[in-house]
C-alpha positions as CSV (number, residue, x, y, z in Angstrom):
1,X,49.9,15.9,-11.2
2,X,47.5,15.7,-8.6
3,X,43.8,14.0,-9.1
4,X,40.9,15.9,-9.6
5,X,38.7,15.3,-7.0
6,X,35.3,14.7,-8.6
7,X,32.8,18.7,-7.8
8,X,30.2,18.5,-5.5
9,X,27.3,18.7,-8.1
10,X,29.2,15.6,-9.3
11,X,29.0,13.5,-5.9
12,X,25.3,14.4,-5.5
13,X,24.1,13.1,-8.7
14,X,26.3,9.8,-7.8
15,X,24.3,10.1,-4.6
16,X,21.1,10.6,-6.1
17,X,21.3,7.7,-8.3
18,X,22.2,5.1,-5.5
19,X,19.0,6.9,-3.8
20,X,16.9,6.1,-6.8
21,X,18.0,2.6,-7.2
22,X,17.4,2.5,-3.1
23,X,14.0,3.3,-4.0
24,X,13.2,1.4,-6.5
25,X,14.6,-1.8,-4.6
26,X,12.7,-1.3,-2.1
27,X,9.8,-0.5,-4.2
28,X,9.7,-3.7,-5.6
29,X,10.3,-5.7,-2.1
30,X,6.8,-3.9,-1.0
31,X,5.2,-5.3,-3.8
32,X,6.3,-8.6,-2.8
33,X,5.8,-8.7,0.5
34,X,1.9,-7.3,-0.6
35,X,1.4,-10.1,-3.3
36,X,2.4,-12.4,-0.5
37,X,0.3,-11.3,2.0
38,X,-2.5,-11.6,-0.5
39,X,-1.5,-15.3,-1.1
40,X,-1.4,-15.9,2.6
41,X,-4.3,-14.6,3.3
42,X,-6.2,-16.2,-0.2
43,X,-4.8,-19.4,1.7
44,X,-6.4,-18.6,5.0
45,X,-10.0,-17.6,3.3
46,X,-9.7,-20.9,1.3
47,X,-9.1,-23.3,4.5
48,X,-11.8,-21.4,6.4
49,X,-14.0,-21.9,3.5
50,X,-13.2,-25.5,3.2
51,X,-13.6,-26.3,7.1
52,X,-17.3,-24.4,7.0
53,X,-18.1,-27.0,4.1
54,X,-17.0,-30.1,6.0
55,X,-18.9,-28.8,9.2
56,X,-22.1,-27.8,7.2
57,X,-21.8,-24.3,8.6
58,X,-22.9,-21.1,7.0
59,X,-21.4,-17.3,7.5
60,X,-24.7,-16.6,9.7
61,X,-23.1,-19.7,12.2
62,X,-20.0,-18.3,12.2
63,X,-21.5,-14.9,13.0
64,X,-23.3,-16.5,15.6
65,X,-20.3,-18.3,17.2
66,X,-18.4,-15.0,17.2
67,X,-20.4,-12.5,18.7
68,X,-22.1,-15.2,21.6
């Protein structure tokens, strides 16, 4: 006896469900790559923060040395 081959209606929900997982994958990896993009640039504000402090500098110098 030959094999049923699975309907159409069949092969698009298997479809559809791959899709879903697809998006929810890649869902999650844009959260990621967000959270770590907020880390980095937590990081980044901390270090500029700290090297103001060390030089005695306020945001008004930094202003200053960028728009001179």
């Amino acid at each position: 006896m030959a094999r049923r081959s699975r309907s159409y209606e069949e092969q698009m929900e298997t479809l559809n469900e791959q899709i879903a997982k697809t998006e929810d994958k890649l869902n999650s990896l844009i959260a990621q790559r967000e959270e770590l993009a907020e880390k980095k640039r937590q990081e980044e504000l901390q270090e500029l923060y700290r090297m103001m402090q060390n030089h005695h500098l306020s945001i008004a110098d930094i202003e200053r040395m960028i728009t001179q």
